[in-house]
C-alpha positions as CSV (number, residue, x, y, z in Angstrom):
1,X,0.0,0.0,0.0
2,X,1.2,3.8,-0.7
3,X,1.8,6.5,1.8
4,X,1.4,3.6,5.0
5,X,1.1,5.7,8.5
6,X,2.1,3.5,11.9
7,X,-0.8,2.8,14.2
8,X,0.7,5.2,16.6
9,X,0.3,7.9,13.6
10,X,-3.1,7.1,13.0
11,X,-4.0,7.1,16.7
12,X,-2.8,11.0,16.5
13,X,-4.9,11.6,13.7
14,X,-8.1,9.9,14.7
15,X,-7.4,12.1,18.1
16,X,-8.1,15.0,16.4
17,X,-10.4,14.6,14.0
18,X,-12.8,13.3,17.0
19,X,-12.2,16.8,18.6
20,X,-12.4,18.2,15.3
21,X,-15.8,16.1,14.6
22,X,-17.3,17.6,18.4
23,X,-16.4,21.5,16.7
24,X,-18.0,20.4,13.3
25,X,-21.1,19.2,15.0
26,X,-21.5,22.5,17.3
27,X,-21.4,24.0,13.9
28,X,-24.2,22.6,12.6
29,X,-21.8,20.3,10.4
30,X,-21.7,17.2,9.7
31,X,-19.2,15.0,11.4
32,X,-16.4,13.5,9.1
33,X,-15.7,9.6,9.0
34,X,-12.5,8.1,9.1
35,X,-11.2,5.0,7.2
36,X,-8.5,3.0,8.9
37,X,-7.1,0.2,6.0
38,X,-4.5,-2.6,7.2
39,X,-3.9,-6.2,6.7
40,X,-6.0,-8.3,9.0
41,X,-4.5,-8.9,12.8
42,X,-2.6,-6.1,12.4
43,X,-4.0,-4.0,15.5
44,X,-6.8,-1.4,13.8
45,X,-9.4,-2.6,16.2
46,X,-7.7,-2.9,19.0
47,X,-5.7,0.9,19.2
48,X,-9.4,2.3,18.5
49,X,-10.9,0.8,21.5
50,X,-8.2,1.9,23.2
51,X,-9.0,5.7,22.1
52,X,-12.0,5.3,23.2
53,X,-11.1,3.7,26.7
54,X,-8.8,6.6,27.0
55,X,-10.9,9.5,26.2
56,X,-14.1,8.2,28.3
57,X,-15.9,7.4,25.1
58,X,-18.8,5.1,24.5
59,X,-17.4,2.0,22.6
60,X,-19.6,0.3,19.8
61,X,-18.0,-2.3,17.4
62,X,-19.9,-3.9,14.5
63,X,-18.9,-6.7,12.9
64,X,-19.9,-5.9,9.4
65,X,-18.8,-9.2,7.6
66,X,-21.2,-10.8,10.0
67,X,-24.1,-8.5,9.0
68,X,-26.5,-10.5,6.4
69,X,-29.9,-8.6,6.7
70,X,-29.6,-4.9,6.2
71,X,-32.3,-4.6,8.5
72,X,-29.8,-4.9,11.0
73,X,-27.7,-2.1,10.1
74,X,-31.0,0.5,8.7
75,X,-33.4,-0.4,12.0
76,X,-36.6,-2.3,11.0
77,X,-39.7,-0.7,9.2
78,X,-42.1,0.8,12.3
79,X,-45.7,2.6,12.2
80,X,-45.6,5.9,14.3
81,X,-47.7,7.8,15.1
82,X,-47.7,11.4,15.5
83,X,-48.2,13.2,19.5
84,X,-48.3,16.3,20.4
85,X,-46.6,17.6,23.9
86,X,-49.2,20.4,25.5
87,X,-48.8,23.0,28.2
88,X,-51.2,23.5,31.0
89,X,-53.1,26.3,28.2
90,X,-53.5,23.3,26.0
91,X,-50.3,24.7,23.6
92,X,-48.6,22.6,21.9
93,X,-44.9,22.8,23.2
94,X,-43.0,20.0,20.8
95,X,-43.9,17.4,18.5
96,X,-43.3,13.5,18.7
97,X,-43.5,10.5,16.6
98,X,-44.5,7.6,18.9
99,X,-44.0,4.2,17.5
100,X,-47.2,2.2,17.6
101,X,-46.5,-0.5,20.2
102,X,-45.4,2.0,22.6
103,X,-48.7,3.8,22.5
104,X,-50.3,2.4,25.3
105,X,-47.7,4.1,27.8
106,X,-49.6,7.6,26.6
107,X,-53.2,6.4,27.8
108,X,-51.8,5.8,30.9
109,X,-51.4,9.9,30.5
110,X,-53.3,12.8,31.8
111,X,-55.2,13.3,28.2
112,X,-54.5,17.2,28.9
113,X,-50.4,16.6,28.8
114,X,-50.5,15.4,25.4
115,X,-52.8,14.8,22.1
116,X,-52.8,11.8,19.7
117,X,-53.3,12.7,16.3
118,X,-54.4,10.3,13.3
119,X,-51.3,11.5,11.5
120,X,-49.0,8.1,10.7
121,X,-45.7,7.3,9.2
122,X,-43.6,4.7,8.4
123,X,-40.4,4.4,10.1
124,X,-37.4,2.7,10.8
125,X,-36.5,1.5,14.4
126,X,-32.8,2.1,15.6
127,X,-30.9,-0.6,15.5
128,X,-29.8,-2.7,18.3
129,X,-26.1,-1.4,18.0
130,X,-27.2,2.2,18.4
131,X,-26.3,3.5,21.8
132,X,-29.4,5.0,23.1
133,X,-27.6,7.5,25.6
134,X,-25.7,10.6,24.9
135,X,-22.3,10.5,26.6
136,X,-20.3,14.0,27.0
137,X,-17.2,12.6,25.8
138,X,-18.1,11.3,22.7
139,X,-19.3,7.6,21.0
140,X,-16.9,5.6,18.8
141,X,-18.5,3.6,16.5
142,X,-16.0,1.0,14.4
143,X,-18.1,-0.4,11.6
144,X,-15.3,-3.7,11.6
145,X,-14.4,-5.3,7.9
146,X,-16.2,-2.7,6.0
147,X,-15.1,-3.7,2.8
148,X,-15.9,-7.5,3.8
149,X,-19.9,-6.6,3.7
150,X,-21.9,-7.1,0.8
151,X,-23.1,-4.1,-1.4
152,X,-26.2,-3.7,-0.3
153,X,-25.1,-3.0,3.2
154,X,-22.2,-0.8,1.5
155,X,-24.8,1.1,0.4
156,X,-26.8,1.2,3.5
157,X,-23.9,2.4,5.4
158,X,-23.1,5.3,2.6
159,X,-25.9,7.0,4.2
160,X,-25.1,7.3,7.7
161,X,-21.3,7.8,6.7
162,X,-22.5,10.8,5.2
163,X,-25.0,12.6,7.5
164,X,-25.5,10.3,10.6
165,X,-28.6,9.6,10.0
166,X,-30.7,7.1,8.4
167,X,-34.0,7.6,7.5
168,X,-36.0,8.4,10.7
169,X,-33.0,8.3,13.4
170,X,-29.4,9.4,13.6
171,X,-26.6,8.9,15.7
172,X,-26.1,10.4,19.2
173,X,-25.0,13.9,19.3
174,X,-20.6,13.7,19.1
175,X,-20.6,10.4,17.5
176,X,-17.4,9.7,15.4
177,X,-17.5,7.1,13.1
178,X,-14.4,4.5,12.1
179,X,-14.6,2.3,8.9
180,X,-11.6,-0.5,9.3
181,X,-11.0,-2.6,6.3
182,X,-8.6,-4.6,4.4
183,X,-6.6,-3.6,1.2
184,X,-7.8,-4.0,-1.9
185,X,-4.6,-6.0,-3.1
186,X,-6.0,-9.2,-4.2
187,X,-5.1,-11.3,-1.6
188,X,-8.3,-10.8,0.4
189,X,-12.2,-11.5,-0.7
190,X,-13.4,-8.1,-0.3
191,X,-15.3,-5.5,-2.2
192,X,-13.8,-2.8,-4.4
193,X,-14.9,0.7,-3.9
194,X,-15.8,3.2,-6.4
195,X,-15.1,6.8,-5.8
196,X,-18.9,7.1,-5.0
197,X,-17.9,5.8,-1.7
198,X,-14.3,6.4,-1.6
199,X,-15.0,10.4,-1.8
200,X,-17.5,10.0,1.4
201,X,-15.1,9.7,4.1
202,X,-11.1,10.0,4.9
203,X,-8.8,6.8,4.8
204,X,-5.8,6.1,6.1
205,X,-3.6,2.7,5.4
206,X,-1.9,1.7,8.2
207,X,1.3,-1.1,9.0
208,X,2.0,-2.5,11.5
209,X,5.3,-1.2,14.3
210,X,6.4,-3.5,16.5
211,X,7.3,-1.1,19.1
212,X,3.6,0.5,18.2
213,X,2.4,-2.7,19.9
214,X,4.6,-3.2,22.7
215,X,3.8,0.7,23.5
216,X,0.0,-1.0,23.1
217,X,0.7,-4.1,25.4
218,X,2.4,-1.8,28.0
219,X,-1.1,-0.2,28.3
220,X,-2.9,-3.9,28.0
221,X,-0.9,-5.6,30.8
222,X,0.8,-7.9,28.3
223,X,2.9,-10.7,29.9
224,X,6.5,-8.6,30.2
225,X,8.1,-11.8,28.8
226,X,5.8,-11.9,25.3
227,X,6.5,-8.2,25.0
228,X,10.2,-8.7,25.2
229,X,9.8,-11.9,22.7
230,X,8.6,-9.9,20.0
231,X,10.5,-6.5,20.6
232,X,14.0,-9.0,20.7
233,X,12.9,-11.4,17.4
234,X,10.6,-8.6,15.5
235,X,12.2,-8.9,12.2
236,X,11.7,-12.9,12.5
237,X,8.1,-12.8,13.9
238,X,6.3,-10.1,11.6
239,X,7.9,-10.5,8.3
240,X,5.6,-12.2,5.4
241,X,6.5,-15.1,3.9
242,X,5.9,-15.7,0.5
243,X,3.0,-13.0,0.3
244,X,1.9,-14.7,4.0
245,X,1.9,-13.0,7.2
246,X,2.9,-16.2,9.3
247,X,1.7,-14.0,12.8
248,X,0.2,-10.9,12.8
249,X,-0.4,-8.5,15.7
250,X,-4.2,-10.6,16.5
251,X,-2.4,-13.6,16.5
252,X,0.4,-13.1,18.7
253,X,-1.5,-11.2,21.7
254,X,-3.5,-14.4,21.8
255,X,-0.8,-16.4,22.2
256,X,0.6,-14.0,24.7
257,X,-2.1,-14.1,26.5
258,X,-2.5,-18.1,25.9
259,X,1.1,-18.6,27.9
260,X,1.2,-15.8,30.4
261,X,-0.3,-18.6,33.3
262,X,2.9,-20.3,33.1
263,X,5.5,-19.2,35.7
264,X,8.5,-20.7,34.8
265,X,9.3,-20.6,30.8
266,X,12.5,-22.5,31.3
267,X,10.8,-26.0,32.7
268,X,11.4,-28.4,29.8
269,X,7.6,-29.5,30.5
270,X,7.1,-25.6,30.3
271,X,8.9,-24.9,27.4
272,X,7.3,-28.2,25.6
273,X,3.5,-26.7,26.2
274,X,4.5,-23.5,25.0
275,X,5.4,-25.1,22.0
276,X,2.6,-27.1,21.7
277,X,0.3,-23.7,22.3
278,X,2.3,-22.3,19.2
279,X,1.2,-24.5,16.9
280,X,-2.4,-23.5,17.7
281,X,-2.0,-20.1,17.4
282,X,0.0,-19.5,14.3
283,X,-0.9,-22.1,11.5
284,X,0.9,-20.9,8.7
285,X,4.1,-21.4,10.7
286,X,5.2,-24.7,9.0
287,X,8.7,-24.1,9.4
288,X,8.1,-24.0,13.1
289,X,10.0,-20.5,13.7
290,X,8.6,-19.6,16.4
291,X,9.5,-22.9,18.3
292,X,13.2,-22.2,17.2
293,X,13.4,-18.4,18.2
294,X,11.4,-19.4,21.4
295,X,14.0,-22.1,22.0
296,X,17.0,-19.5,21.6
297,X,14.9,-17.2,23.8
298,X,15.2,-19.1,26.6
299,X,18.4,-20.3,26.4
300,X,19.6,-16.9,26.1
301,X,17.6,-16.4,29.1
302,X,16.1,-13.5,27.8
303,X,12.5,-14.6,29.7
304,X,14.7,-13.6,32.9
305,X,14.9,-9.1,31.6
306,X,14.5,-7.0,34.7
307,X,11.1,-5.7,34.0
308,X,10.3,-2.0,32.6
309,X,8.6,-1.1,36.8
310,X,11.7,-2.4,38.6
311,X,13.8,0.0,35.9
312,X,11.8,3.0,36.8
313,X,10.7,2.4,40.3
314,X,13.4,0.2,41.8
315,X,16.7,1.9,43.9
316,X,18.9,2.6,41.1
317,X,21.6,0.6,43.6
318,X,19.4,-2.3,43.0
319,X,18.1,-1.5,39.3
320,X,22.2,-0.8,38.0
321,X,23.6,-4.2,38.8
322,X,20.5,-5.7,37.0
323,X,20.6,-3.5,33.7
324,X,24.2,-4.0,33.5
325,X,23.7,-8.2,34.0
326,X,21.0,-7.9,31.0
327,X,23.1,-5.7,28.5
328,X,26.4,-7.0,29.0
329,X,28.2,-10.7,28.3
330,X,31.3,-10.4,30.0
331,X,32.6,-7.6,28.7
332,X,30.9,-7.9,25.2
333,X,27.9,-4.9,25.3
334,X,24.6,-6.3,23.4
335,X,23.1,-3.9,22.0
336,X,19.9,-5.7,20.8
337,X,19.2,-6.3,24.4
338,X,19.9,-2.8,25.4
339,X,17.4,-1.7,22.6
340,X,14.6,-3.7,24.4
341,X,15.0,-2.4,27.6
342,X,15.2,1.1,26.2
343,X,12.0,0.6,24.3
344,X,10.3,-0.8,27.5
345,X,11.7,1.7,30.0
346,X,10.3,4.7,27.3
347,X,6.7,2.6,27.3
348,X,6.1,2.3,30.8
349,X,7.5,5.7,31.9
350,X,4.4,6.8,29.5
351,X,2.2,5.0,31.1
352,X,3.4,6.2,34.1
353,X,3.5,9.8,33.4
354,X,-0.7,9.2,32.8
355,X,-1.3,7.6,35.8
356,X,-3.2,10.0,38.4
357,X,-0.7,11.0,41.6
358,X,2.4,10.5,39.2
359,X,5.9,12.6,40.0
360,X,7.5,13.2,37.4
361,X,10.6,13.3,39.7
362,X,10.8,10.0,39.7
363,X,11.1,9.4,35.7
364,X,13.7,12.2,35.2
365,X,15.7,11.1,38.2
366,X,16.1,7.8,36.6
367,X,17.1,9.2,33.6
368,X,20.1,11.1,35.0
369,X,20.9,8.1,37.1
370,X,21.5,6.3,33.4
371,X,22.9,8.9,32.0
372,X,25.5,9.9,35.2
373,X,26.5,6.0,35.4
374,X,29.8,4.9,35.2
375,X,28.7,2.0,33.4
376,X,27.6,2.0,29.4
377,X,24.0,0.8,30.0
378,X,22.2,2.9,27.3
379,X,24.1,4.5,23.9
380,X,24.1,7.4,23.5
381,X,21.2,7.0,21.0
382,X,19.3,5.0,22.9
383,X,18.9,7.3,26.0
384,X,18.1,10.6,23.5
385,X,15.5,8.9,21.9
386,X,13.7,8.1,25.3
387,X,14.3,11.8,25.9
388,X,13.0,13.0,23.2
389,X,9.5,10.9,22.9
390,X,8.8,11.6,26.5
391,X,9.5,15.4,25.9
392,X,7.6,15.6,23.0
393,X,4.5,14.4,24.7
394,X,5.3,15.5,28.1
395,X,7.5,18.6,27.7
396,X,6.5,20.2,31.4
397,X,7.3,17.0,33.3
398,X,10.8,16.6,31.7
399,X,11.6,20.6,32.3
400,X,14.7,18.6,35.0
401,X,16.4,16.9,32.1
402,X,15.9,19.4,29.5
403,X,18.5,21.9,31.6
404,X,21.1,19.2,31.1
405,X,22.7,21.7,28.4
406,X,23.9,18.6,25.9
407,X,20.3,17.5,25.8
408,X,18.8,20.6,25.0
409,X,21.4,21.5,22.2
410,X,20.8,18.0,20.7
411,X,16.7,18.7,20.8
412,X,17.7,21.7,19.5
């Protein structure tokens, strides 16, 4: 695909065109939907829900691929009928349509609150996935393998994509919508799309980053060992093979999440039913590679990293002798190692930095302890490029580290 963004880009974007939609819609405009294209597993769903989670929004995901009547999309055909709202002068204050089986709750009404007319309509009901509430920080609404749907519900959807409405309902005031899909590339059974639909909303192909996902599994509470797995064998893991993706970002969280009960990875029995889970989980591995770079894993002992908490948190008289056991051999540095750590450290002091009560004390001070030790831990490289995401993001909570003069001139 041409002009591929990382998740983490299109998590920035989709950031602001939801606070961009809420200014549209106080406008009186309508809100803009947003096309996220990637190959399947590769993360789209999940770095949406987490958007949502983060900003307080109201999640809805709808499977479209699973969708076969369009009724369940467009709402059902209703009768309503038309009520009137009076004042205590008999003045008609607002105007209602009342769908017919719900009737019976206004003759249950004083008769001089409201008045039933004759006038009817046909209607359609909202659909089941339509949240029914309002909620002040927005609704996302992923309408899942768009392009997996038949035309008809393509069509159906073009609507709503559009205006937010369909027919005889809309969506909830602040509602952003999210189309993810699959390329158009031949590989996959979807539908092509003309520029009648192409034109009626913003897309954005995406690819997957490994250190995009570890930043994501930081957040999820992924096993520290899987994340280190796939930072230290990434290359290996992710690449296709022969026009296959042999794991994919889906995949592999399941199968981090389908080992993370077992303590010890190093048990022969241990390592043997990890290796047996492995199978299940990635199919298309014929060649067995992940049993091999699993294998190496654990001999290299690599299951054993001091974890990305104990780095930040931990007294730096404990936390040096560990970082030092991890990224040296001897005397022979590893960098590759190093470059895991570095990656994990930066990740969690993010999460860190959003957690309520945080002091941001504590992630500078660790910084300077890395950068004042007598000891290579970090390159040079390595420690600046933590620096300069977490200042980027969090320029006022790294004001400490940003005095140390060859930092500055280096951001600079």
């Amino acid at each position: 695909m041409q002009n591929e963004i990382n998740l983490q880009e299109f998590k920035r974007i989709l950031n602001y065109l939801i606070d961009n939609n809420r200014k549209l819609v106080d406008e009186g405009k309508y809100p803009i939907t947003v096309g996220c294209e990637g190959l399947p597993g590769c993360g789209k769903t999940s770095i949406i829900e987490q958007i949502a989670k983060e900003r307080g929004m109201t999640y809805v995901k709808v499977s479209l691929s699973q969708v076969e009547e369009i009724g369940d999309i467009s709402g059902f055909p209703i009768k309503e009928y038309k009520v009137n709202e009076l004042d205590e002068n008999g003045n008609i204050i607002c105007t209602k349509w009342v769908p017919q089986d719900t009737m019976s709750t206004y003759f249950q009404k004083p008769c001089e609150t409201y008045e039933i007319t004759t006038e009817s309509r046909m209607a359609y009901a909202p659909p089941a996935w339509l949240p029914r509430e309002e909620n002040p920080n927005g609704i996302l609404v992923t309408l899942d393998d768009w392009n997996r749907t038949n035309s008809v519900i393509m069509n159906c959807v073009m609507e709503i994509i559009c205006t937010g409405k369909y027919m005889t309902w809309e969506l909830p005031k602040y509602t952003t919508l999210v189309l993810s899909s699959n390329p158009d590339s031949g590989e996959f059974n979807v539908q092509s799309q003309d520029s009648a639909i192409l034109t009626r909303y913003v897309n954005f192909p995406v690819k997957f980053d490994v250190k995009v996902w570890a930043d994501y599994a930081e957040r999820a509470g992924i096993d520290d060992r899987v994340i280190n797995f796939a930072l230290s064998y990434s290359s290996e893991i992710f690449e296709s093979k022969d026009g296959v993706n042999v794991v994919n970002a889906r995949s592999y969280t399941m199968f981090g999440n389908a080992i993370s009960g077992i303590s010890d990875w190093s048990k022969p029995e241990n390592l043997c039913l990890i290796l047996d889970i492995s199978k299940g989980c990635f199919p298309f591995d014929k060649d067995n590679i992940i049993g091999g770079l699993f294998t190496t894993f654990i001999a290299n002992k690599l299951d054993k990293l001091i974890s990305p908490k104990d780095m930040l948190l931990k007294s730096w008289e404990t936390v040096a002798p560990q970082i030092k056991s991890c990224v040296y051999d001897g005397d022979m540095y590893r960098p590759e190692i190093a470059s895991v750590l570095a990656t994990r450290l930066l990740n969690y002091s993010m999460v860190y930095f959003e957690t309520k009560g945080c002091k941001s004390a504590v992630v500078q001070d660790r910084l300077l302890d890395i950068i004042n030790s007598k000891d290579k831990l970090f390159t040079e490289d390595l420690i600046f490029n933590v620096i300069k995401n977490l200042a980027t993001k969090y320029a006022a909570k790294m004001n400490k580290v940003l005095m140390i003069p060859s930092i500055r001139m280096k951001l600079l």
